[in-house]
PQR file with spaces between the fields and no chain letter, atoms N, CA, C, O and H, PARSE charges and radii, in Angstrom:
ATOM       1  N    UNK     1      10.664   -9.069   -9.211 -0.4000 1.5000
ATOM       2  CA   UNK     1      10.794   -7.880  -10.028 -0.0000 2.0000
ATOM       3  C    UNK     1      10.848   -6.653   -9.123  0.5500 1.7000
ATOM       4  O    UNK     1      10.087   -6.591   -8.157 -0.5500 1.4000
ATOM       5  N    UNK     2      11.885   -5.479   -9.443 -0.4000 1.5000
ATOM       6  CA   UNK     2      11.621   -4.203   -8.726 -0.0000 2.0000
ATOM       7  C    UNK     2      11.101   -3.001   -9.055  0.5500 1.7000
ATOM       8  O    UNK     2      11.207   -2.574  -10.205 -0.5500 1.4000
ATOM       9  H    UNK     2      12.503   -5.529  -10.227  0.4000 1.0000
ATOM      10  N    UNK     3      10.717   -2.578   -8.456 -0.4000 1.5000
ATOM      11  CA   UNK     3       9.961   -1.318   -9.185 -0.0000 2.0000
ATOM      12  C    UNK     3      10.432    0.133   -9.125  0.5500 1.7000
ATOM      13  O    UNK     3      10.083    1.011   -8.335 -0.5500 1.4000
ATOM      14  H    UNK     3      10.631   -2.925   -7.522  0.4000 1.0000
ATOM      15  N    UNK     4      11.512    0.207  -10.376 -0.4000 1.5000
ATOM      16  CA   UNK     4      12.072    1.797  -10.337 -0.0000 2.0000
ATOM      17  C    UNK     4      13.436    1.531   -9.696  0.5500 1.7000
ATOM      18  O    UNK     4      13.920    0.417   -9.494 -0.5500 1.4000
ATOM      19  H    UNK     4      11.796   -0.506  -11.018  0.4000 1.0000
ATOM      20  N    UNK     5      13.993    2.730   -9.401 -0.4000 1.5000
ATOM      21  CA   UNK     5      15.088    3.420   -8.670 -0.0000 2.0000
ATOM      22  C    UNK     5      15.403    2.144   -7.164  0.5500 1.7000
ATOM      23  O    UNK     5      14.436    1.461   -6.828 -0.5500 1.4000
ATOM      24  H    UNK     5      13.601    3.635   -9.566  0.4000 1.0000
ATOM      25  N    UNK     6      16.210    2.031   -6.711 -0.4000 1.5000
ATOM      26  CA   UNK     6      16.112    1.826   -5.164 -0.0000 2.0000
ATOM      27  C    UNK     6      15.033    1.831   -4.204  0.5500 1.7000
ATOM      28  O    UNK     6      14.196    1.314   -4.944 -0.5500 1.4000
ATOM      29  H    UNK     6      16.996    2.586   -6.984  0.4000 1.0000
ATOM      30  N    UNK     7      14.689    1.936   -3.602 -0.4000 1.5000
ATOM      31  CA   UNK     7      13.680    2.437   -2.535 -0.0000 2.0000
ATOM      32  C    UNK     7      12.815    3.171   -2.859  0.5500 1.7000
ATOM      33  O    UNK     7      12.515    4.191   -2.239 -0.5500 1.4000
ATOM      34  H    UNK     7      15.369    2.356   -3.000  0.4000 1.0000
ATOM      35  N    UNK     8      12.194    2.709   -4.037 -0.4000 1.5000
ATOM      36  CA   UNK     8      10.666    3.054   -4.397 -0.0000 2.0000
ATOM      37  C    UNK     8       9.518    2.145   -4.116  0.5500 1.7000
ATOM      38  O    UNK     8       8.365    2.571   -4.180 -0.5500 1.4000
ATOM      39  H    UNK     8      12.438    1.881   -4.541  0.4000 1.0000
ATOM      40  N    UNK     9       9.794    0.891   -3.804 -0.4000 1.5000
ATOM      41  CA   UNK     9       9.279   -0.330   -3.561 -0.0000 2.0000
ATOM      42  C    UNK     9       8.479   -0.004   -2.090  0.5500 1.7000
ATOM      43  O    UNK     9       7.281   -0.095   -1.822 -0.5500 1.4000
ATOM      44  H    UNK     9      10.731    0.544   -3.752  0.4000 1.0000
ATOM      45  N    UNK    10       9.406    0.331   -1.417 -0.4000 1.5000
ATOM      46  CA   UNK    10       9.542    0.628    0.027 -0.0000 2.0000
ATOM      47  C    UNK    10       8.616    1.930    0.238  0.5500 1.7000
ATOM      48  O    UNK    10       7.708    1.942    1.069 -0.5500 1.4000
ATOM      49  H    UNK    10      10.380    0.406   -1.635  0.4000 1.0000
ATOM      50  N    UNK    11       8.913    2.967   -0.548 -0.4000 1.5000
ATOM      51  CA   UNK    11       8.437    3.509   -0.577 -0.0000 2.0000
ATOM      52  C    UNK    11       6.676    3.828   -0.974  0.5500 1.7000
ATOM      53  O    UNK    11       5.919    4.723   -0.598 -0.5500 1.4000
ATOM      54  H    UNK    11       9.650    2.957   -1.224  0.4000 1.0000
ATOM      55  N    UNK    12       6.511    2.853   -1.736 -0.4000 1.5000
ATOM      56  CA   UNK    12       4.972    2.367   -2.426 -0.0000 2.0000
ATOM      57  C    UNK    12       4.429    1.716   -1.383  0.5500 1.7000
ATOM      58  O    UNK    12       3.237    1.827   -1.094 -0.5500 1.4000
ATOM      59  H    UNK    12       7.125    2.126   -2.042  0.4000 1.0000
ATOM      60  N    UNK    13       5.430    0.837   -0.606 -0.4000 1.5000
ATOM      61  CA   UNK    13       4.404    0.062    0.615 -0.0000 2.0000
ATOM      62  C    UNK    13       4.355    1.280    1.561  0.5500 1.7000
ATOM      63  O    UNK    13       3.230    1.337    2.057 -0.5500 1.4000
ATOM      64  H    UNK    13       6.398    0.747   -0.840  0.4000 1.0000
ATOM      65  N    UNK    14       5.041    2.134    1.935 -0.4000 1.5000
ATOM      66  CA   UNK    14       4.853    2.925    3.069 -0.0000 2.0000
ATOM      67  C    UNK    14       3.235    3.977    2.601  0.5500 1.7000
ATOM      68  O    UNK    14       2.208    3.950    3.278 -0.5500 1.4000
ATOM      69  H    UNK    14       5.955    2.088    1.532  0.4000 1.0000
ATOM      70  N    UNK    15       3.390    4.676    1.525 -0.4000 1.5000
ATOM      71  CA   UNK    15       2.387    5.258    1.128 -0.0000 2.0000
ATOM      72  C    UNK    15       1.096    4.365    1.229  0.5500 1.7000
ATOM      73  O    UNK    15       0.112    4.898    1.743 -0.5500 1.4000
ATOM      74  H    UNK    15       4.225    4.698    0.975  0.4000 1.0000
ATOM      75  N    UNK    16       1.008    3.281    0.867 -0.4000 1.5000
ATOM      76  CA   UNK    16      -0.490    2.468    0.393 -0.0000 2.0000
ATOM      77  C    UNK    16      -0.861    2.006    1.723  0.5500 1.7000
ATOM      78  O    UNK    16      -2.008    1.633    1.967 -0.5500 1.4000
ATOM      79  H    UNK    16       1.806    2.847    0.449  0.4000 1.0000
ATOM      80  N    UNK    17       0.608    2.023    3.090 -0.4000 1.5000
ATOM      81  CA   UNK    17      -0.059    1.158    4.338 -0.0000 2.0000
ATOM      82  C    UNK    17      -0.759    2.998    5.409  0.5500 1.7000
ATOM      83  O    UNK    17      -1.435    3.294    6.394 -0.5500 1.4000
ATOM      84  H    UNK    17       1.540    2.326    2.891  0.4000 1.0000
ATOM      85  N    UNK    18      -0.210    3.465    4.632 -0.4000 1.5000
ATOM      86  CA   UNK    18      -0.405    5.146    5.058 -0.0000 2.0000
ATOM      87  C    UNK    18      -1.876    5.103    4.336  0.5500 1.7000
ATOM      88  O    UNK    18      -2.758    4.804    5.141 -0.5500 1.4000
ATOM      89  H    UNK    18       0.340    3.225    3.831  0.4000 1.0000
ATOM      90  N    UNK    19      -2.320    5.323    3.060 -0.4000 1.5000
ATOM      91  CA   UNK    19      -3.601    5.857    2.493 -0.0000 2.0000
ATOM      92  C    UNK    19      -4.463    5.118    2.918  0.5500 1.7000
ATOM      93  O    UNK    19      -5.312    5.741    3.555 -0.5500 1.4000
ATOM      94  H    UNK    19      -1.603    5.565    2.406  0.4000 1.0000
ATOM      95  N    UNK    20      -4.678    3.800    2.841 -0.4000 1.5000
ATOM      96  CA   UNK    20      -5.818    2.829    2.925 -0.0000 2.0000
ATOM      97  C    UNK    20      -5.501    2.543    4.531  0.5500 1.7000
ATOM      98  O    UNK    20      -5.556    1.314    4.560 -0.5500 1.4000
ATOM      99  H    UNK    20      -3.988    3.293    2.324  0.4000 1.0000
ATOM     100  N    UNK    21      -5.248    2.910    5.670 -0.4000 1.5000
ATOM     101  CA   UNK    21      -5.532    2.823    6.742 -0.0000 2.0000
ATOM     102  C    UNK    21      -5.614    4.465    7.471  0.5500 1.7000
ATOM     103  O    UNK    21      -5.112    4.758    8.556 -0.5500 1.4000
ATOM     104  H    UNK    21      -5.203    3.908    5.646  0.4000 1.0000
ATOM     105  N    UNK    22      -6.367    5.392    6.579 -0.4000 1.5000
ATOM     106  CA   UNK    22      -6.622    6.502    7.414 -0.0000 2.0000
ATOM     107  C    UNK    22      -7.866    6.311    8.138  0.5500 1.7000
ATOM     108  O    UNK    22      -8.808    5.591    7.808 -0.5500 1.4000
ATOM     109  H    UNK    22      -6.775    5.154    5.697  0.4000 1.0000
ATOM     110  N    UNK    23      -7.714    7.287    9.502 -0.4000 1.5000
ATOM     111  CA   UNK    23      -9.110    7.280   10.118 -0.0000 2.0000
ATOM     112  C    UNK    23     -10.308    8.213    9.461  0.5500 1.7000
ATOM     113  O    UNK    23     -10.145    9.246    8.811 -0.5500 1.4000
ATOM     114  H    UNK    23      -6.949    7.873    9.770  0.4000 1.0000
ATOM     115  N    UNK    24     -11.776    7.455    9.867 -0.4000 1.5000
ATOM     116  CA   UNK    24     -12.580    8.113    9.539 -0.0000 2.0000
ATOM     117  C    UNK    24     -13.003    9.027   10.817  0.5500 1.7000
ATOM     118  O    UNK    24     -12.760    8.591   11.942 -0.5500 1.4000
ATOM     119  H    UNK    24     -11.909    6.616   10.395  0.4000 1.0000
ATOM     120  N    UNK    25     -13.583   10.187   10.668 -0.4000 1.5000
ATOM     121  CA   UNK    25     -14.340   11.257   11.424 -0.0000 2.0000
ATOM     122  C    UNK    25     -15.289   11.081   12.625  0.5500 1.7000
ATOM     123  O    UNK    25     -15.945   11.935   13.223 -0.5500 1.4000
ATOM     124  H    UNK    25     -13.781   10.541    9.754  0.4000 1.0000
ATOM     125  N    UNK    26     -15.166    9.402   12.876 -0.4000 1.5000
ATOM     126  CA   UNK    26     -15.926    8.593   14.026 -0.0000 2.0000
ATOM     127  C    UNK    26     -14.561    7.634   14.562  0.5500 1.7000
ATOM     128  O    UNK    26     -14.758    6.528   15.064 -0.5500 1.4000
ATOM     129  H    UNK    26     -14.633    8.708   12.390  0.4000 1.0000
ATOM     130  N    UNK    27     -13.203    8.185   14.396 -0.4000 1.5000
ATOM     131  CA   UNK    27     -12.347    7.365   14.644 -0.0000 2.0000
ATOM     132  C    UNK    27     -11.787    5.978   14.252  0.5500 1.7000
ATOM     133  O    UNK    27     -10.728    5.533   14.694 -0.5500 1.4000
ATOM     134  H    UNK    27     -13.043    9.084   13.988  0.4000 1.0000
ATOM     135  N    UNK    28     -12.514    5.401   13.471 -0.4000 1.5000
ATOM     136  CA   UNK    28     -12.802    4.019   13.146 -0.0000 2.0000
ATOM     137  C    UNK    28     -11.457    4.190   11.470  0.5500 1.7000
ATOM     138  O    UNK    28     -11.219    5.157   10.747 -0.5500 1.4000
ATOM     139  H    UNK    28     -13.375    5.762   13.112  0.4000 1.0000
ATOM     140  N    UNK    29     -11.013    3.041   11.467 -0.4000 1.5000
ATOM     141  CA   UNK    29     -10.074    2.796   10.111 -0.0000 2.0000
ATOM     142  C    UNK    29     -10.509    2.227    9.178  0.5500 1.7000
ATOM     143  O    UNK    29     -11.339    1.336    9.359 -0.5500 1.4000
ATOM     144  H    UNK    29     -11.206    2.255   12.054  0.4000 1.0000
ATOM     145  N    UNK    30     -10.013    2.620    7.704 -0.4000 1.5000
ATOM     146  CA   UNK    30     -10.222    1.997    6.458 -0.0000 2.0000
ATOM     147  C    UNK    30      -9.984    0.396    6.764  0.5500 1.7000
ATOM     148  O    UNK    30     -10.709   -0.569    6.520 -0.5500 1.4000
ATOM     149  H    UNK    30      -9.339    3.344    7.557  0.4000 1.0000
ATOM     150  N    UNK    31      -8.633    0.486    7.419 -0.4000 1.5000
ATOM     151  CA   UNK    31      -8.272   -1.398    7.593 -0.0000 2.0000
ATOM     152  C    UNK    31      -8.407   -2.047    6.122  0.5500 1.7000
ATOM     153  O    UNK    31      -8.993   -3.111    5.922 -0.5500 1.4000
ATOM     154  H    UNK    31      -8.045    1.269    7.618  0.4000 1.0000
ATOM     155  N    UNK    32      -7.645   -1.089    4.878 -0.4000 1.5000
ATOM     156  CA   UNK    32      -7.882   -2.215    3.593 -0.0000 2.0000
ATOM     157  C    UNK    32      -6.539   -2.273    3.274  0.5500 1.7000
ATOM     158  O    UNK    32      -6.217   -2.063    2.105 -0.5500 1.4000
ATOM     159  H    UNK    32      -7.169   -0.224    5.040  0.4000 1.0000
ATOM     160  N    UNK    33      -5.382   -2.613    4.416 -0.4000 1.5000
ATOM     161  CA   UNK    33      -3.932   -2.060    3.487 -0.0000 2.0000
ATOM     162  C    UNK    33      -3.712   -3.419    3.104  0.5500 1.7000
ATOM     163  O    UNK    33      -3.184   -3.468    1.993 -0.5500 1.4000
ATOM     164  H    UNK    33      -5.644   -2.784    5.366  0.4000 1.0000
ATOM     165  N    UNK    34      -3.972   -4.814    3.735 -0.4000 1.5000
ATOM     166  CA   UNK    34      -3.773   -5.742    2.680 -0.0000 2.0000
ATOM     167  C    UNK    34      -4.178   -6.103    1.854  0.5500 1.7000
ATOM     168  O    UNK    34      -3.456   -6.707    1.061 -0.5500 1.4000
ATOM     169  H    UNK    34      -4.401   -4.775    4.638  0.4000 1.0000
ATOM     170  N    UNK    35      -5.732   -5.902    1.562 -0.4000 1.5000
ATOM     171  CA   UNK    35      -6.442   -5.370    0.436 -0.0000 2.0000
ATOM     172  C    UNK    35      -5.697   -4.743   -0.590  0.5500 1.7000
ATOM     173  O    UNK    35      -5.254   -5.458   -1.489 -0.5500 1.4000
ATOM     174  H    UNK    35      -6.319   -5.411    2.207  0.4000 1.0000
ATOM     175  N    UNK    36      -5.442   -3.268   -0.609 -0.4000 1.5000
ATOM     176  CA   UNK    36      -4.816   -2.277   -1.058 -0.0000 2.0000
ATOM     177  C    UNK    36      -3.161   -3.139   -1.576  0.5500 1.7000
ATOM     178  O    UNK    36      -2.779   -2.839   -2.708 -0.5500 1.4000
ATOM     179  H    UNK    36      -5.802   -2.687    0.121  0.4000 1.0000
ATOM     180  N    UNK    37      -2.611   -3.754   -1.081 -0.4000 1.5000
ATOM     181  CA   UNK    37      -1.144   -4.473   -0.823 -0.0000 2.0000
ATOM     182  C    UNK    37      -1.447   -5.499   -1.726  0.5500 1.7000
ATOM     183  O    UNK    37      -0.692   -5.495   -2.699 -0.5500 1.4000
ATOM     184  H    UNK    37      -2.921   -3.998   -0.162  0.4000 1.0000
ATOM     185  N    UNK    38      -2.411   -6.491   -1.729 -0.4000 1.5000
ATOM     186  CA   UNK    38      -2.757   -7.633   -2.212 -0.0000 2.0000
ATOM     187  C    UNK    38      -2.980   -7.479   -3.991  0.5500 1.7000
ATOM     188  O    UNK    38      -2.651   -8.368   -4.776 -0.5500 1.4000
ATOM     189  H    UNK    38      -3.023   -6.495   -0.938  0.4000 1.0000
ATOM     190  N    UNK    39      -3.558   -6.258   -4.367 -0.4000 1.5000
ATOM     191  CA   UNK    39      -4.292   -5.233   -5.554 -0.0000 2.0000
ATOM     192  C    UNK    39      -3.406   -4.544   -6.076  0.5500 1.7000
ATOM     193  O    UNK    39      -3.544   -4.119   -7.223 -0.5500 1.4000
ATOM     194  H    UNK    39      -3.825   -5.536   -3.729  0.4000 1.0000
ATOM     195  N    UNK    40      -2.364   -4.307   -5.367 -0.4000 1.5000
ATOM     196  CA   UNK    40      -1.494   -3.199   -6.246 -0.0000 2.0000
ATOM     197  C    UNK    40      -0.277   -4.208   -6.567  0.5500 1.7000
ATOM     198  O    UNK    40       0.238   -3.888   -7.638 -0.5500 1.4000
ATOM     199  H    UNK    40      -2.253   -4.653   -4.435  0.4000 1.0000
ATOM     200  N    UNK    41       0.499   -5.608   -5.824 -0.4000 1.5000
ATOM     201  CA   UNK    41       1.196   -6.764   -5.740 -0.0000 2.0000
ATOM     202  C    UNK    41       0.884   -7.047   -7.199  0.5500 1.7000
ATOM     203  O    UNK    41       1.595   -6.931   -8.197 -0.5500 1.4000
ATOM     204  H    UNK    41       0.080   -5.868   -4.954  0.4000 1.0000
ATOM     205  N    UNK    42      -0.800   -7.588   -7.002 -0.4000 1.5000
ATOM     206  CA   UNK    42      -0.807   -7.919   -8.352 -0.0000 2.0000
ATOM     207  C    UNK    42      -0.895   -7.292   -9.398  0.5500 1.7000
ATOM     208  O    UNK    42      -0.682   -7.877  -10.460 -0.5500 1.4000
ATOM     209  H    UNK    42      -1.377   -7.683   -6.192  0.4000 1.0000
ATOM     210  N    UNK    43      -1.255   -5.852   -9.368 -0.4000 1.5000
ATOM     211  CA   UNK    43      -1.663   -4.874  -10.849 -0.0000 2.0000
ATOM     212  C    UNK    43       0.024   -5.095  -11.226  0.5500 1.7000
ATOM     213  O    UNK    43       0.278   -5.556  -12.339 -0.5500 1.4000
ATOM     214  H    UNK    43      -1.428   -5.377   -8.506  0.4000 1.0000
ATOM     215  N    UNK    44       1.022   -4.803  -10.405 -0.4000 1.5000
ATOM     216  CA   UNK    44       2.396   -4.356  -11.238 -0.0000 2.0000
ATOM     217  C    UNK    44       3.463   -5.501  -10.971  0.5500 1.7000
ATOM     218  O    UNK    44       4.689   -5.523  -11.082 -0.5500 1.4000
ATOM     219  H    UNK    44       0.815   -4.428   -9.502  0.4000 1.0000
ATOM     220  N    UNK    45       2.358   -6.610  -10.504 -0.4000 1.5000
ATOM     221  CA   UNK    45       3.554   -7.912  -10.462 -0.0000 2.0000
ATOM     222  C    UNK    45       4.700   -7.584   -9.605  0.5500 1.7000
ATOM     223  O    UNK    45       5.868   -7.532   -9.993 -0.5500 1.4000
ATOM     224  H    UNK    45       1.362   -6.593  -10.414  0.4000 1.0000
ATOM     225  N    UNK    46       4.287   -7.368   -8.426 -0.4000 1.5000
ATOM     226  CA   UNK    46       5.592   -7.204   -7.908 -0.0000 2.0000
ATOM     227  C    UNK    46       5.532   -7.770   -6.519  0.5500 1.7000
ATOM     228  O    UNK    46       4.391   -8.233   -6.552 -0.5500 1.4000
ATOM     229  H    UNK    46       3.339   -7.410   -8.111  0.4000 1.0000
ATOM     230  N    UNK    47       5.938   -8.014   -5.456 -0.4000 1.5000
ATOM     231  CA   UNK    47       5.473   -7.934   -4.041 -0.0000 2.0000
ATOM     232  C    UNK    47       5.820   -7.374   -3.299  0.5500 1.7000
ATOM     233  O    UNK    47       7.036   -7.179   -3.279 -0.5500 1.4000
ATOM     234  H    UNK    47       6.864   -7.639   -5.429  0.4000 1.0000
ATOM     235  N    UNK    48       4.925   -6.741   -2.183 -0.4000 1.5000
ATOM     236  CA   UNK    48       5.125   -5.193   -1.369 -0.0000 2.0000
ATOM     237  C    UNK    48       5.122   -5.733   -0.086  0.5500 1.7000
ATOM     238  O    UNK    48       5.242   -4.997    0.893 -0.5500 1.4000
ATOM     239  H    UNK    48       3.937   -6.899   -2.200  0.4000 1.0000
């Protein structure tokens, strides 16, 4: 299944591997983008 327009798909993985791997204020990373990838795959049935 795709989600939307063209290159919104692409676009959803770029944002979610962007949000859920920012650094924290001791340098250290979230590290949840397959988490985050794995959670959002399944909320809208799709794969990212």
């Amino acid at each position: 299944m795709r989600l939307g327009p063209p290159g919104c798909q692409a676009r959803l993985r770029a944002a979610i591997e962007f949000e859920f791997d920012l650094p924290y204020p001791d340098g250290s990373r979230m590290d949840l983008v397959k988490c985050a990838m794995d959670s959002f795959s399944q909320r809208l049935q799709i794969i990212l």
